[in-house]
C-alpha positions in Angstrom: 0.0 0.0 0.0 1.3 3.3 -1.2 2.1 6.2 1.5 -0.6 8.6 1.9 0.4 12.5 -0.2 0.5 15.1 2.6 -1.3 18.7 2.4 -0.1 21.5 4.2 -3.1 23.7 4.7 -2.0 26.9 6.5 -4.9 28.6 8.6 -6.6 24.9 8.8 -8.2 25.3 12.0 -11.5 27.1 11.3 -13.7 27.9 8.1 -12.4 26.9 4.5 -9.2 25.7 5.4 -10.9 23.4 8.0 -13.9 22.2 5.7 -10.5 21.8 3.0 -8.3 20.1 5.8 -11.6 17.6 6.5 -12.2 16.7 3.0 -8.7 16.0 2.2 -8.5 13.6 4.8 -11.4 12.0 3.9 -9.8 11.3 0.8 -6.9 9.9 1.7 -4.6 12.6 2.2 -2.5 13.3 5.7 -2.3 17.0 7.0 -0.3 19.3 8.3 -2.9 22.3 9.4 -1.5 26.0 10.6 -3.5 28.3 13.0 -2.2 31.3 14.3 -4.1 31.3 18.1 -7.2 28.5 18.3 -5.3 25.5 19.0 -8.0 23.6 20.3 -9.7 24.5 17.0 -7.0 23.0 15.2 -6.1 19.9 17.8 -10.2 19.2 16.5 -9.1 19.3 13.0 -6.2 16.6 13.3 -8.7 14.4 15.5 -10.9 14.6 12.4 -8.5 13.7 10.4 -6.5 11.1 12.5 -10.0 9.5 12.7 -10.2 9.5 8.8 -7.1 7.5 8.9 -4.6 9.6 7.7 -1.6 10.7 9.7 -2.1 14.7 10.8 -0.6 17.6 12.7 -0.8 21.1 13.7 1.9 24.1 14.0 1.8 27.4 14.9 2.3 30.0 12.2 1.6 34.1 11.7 1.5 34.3 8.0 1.7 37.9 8.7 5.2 37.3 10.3 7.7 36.5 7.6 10.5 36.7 9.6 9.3 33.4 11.2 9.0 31.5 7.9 12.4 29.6 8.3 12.1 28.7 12.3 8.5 26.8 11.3 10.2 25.0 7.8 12.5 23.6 10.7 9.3 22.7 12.4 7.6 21.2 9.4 10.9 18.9 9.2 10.8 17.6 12.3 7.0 17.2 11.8 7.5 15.2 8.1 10.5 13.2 9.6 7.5 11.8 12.2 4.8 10.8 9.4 8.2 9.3 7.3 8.4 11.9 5.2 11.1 14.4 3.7 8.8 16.5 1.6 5.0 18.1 1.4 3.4 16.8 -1.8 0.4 19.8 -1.9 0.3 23.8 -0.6 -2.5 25.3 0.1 -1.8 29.2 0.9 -5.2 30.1 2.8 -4.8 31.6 5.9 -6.4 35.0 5.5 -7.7 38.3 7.2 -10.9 40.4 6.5 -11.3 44.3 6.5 -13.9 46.1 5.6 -12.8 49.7 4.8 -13.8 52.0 2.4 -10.9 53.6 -0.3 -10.9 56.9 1.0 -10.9 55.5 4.3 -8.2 52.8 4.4 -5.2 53.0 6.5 -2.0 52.4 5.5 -1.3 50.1 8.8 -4.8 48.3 7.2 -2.8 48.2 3.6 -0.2 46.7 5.1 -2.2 44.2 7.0 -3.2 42.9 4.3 -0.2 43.0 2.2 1.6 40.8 4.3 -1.4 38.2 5.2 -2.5 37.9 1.3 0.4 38.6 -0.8 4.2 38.6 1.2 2.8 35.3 2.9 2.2 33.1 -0.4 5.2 34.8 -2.2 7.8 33.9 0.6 6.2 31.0 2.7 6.2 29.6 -0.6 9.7 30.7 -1.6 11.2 29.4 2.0 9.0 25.8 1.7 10.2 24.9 -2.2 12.7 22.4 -0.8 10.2 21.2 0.7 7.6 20.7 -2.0 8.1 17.3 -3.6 8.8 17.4 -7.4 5.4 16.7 -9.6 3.6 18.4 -6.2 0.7 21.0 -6.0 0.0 24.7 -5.0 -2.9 26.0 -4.4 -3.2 30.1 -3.7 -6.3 31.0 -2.5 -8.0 34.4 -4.0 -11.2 35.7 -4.0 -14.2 36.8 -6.8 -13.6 40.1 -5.4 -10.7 40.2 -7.6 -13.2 40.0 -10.7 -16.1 42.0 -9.4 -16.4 44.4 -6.6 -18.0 45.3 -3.7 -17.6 49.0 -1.5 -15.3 48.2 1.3 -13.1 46.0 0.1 -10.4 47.7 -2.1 -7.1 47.0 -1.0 -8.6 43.2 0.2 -9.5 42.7 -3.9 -6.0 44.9 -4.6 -3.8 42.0 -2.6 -6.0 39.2 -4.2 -5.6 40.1 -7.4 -1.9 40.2 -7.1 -1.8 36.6 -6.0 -3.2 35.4 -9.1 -0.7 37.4 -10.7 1.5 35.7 -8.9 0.3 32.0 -9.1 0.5 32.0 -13.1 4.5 33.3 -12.2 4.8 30.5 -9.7 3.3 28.3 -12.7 5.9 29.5 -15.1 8.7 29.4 -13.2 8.2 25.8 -11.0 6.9 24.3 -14.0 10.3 23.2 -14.6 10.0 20.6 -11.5 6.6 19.3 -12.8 4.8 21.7 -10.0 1.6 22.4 -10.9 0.0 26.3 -9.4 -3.4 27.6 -9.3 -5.5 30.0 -7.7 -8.3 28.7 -6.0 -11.5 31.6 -5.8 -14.1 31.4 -3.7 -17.5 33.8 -4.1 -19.4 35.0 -0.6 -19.2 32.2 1.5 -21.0 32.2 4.8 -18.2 31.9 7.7 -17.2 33.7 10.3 -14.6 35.9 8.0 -14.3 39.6 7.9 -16.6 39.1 11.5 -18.7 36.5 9.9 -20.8 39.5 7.7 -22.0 36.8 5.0 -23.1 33.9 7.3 -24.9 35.9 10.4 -26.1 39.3 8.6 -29.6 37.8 7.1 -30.0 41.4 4.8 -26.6 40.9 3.5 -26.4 37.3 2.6 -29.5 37.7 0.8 -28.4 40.6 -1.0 -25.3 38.4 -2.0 -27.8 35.5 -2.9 -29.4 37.6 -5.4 -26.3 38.5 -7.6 -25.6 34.6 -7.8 -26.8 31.9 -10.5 -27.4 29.3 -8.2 -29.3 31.7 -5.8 -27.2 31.0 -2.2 -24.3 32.1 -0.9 -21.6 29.7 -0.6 -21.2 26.9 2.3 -17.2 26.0 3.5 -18.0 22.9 2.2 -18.7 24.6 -1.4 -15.0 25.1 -1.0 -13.5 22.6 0.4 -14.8 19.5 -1.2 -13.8 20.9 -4.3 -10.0 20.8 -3.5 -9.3 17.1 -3.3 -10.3 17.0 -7.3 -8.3 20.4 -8.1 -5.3 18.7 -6.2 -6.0 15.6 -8.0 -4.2 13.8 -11.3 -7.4 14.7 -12.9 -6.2 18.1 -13.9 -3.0 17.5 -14.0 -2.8 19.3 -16.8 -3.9 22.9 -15.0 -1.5 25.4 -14.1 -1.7 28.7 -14.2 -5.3 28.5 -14.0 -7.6 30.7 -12.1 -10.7 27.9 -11.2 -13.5 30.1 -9.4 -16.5 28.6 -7.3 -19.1 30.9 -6.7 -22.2 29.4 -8.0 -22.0 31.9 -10.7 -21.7 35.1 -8.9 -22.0 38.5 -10.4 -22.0 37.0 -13.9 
């Protein structure tokens, strides 16, 4: 019996990256989740997942905090020397922050915020974990429809998301050479407990959001995440590059 492939799924401990993290392992695939401060969130992720059968484990990680990116690829290590393993076989660059500010109202310390969550943290966790990532392997970067259409309130959010899947087809082009395959995962409104949990628990605004989308209801995590093991998959192992949106046909 072949060795199970082995996700790391950074901010794994709560909305998609947990419903991604859950569906994963239900497919086979061990994980290696990230939170940043709910550790019991995340111990409940890897008991998920250690009941699906796969091996799984948790580690601390800012994404915001780049200068910590080479003490936790020492961590991961030690962590893939314990499941037998040398190397990750799939990235999934989701750990995020919401805010809601208007353009003429944004801050710079909220630019920055953001900058460093959604754009320095998949360009250099990325760039510090490529020994890491096995040959033939998988990244996914997560982004957001906001990037395609737009909403008040969420300009330099939609700015940094966009520049990821600028980035993603350069990490296509340029790790294609080692048979690594990048996309750009984009999610629609989803109803979680991001940016304050506005979509999922404000009843005026998820209904608004319904209205603009084909299949006439905001998204679910699980929308998301059971969706990933088939992007990750041999299936399309011909896509790279590829921006591959789920948002049940949102602002169309």
């Amino acid at each position: 019996m072949s060795e199970p492939k082995i996700a790391l799924v950074t901010g794994a401990s709560r909305g998609l990256g947990r419903s991604m993290a859950h569906h994963l392992a239900a497919a086979g695939i061990g994980i290696i989740g990230t939170y940043k401060s709910r550790k019991d969130e995340a111990d409940q992720m890897v008991a998920e997942a250690e009941q699906a059968g796969v091996p799984a484990a948790v580690l601390q990680l800012d994404v915001g905090d780049s200068d910590g990116f080479a003490q936790f690829s020492a961590a991961l290590i030690d962590t893939l020397r314990s499941f037998g393993r040398n190397s990750i076989d799939y990235l999934i660059n989701n750990a995020g922050i919401g805010v809601y500010a208007p353009f003429a109202d944004t801050t710079e310390e909220q630019f920055d915020d953001i900058v460093r969550v959604h754009l320095k943290a998949p360009f250099f966790l990325t760039q510090t974990l490529l020994p890491l990532i096995a040959d033939g392997g998988r990244i996914l970067n997560v982004s957001s429809g906001l990037a395609r259409f737009t909403a008040p309130g969420y300009a330099v959010y939609a700015t940094a998301k966009g520049a990821v899947e600028v980035l993603t087809r350069y990490q296509a082009q340029e790790l294609g050479a080692r048979g690594i395959r990048v996309n750009a995962l984009v999610p629609g409104a989803i109803a979680t407990d991001f940016g304050g949990g506005l979509v999922r628990d404000n009843e005026q605004v998820n209904q608004m959001l319904a209205s603009t989308i084909a299949l006439g209801r905001v998204g679910e995590p699980d929308d998301i995440g059971a969706a990933v093991p088939a992007i990750l998959s041999d299936a399309l192992h011909w896509a790279t590059g590829t921006r591959i949106e789920l948002s049940g046909g949102q602002s169309l």
